[in-house]
C-alpha positions in Angstrom: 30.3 130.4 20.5 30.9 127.2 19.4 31.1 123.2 20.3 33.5 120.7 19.4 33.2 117.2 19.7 36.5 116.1 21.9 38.7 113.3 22.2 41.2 112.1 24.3 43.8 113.6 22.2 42.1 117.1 21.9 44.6 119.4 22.8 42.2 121.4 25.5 41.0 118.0 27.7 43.8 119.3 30.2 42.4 123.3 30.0 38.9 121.1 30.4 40.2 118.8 33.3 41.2 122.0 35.3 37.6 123.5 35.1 36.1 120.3 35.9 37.7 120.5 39.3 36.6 123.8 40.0 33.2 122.9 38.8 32.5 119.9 40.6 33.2 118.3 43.8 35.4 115.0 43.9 32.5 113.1 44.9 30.7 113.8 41.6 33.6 114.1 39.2 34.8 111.7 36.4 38.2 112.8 34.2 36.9 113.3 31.2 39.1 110.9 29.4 37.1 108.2 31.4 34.0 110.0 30.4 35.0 109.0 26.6 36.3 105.9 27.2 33.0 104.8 28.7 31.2 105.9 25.2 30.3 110.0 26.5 30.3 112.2 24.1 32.5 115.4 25.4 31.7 118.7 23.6 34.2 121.8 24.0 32.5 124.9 24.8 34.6 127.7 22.8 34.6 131.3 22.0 36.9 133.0 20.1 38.5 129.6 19.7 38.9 129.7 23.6 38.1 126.8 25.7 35.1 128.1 27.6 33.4 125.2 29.2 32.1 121.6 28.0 29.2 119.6 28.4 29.0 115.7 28.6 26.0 113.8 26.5 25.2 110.0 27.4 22.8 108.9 24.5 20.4 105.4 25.1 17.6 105.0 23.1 15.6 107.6 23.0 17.0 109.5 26.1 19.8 112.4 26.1 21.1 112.6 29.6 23.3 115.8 30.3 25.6 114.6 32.8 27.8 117.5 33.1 27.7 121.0 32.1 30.8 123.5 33.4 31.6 127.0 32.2 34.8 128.7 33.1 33.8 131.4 36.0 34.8 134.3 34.2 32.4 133.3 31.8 29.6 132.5 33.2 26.1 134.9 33.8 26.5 135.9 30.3 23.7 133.0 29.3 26.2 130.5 27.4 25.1 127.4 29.7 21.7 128.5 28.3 22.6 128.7 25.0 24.1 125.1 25.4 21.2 123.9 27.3 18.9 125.7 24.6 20.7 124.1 21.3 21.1 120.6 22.9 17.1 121.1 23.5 16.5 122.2 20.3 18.9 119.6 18.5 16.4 116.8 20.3 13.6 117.8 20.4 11.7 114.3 19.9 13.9 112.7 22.7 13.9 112.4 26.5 16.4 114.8 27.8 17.2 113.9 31.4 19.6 115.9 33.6 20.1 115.5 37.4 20.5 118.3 39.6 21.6 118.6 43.7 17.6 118.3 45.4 18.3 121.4 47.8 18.5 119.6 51.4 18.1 123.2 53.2 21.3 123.7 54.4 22.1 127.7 53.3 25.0 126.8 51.6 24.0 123.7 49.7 20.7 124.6 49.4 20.9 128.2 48.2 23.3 126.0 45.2 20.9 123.5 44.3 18.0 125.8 44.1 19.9 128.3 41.4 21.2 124.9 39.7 17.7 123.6 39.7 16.2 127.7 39.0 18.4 127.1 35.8 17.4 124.0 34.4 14.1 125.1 34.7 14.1 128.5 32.9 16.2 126.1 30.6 12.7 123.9 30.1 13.1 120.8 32.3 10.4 120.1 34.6 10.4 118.1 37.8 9.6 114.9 37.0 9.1 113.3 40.5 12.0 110.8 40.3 15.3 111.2 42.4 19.1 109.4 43.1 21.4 109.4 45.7 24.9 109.6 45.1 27.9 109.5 47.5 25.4 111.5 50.9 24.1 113.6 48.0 20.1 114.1 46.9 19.4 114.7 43.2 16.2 115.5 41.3 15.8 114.4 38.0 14.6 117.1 35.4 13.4 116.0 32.0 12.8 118.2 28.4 11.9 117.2 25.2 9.5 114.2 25.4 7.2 112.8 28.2 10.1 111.3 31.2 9.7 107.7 30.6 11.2 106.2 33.9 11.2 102.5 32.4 13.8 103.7 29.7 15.9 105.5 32.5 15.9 102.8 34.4 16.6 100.5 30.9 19.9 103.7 31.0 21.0 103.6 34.2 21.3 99.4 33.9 23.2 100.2 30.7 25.5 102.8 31.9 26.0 100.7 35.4 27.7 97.7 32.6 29.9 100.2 31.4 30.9 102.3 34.3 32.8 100.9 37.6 31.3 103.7 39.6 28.3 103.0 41.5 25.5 104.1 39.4 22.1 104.6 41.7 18.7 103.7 40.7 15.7 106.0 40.7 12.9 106.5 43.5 9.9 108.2 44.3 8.9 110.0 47.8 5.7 109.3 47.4 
């Protein structure tokens, strides 16, 4: 397995655009051409030189935020999203890696999703962090690796990110 950095002329982004839609509902979804042109970094998942999945990298500062991580279906439970959880980990170390995942709302269908989504970012090495968004009538945790969560440089991210993206980009909050 492999990862290539993509751009909007890599000849897989429409191979890539297909399994984002079957990854992801619309509500949550970016093309990933928009990803890129709003300054993501988009790596191609491959094995075998076979488009396998990607993952999407934001970098600010001293945080890596993981904003989307897809592998193809007839891929996956054969630990590759751990593997790219694992090196991205392991590549930075000495930074904040943030990643949001669906809070389960304890609904059986939703809930039984988010919990295996969070179950896997946890085996992965994030740990709650006690911070959540809301996006579009949908409840996410945020999970941080690598350093200490530092939720003034998030917020320092999300102001950043909300200057370069038209989409409406929530703010953290607490329950407590």
């Amino acid at each position: 397995m492999n990862f290539v950095k993509l751009t909007k002329e890599s000849s897989d982004i429409a191979v890539l655009e297909r399994l984002n839609e079957e990854a992801f509902p619309e509500n949550e979804r970016n093309l990933i051409t928009d990803l890129i042109d709003t300054g993501a970094f988009v790596y191609g998942i491959y094995e075998f030189s076979e488009a396998i999945g990607f993952a999407v990298i934001r970098e600010y500062k001293d945080i890596m935020y993981l904003a989307y991580l897809a592998v193809r279906s007839d891929s996956r439970g054969r630990g590759i999203g751990t593997a790219v959880v694992s090196e991205l980990v392991n590549k930075y170390f000495n930074k904040q890696i943030v990643v949001e995942y669906e809070a389960p709302d304890g609904t059986v269908d939703h809930g039984l999703i988010a919990i295996k989504r969070r179950n896997f970012y946890r085996r992965c090495g994030f740990r709650q962090t006690g911070w959540y968004t809301f996006y579009d009538d949908v409840e996410f945790e945020i999970g941080c690796a690598g350093e200490e969560f530092d939720i003034d440089m998030f917020n320092e991210f999300v102001d950043d990110l909300s200057n370069r993206v038209n989409d409406h980009i929530p703010h953290p909050y607490r329950k407590d």
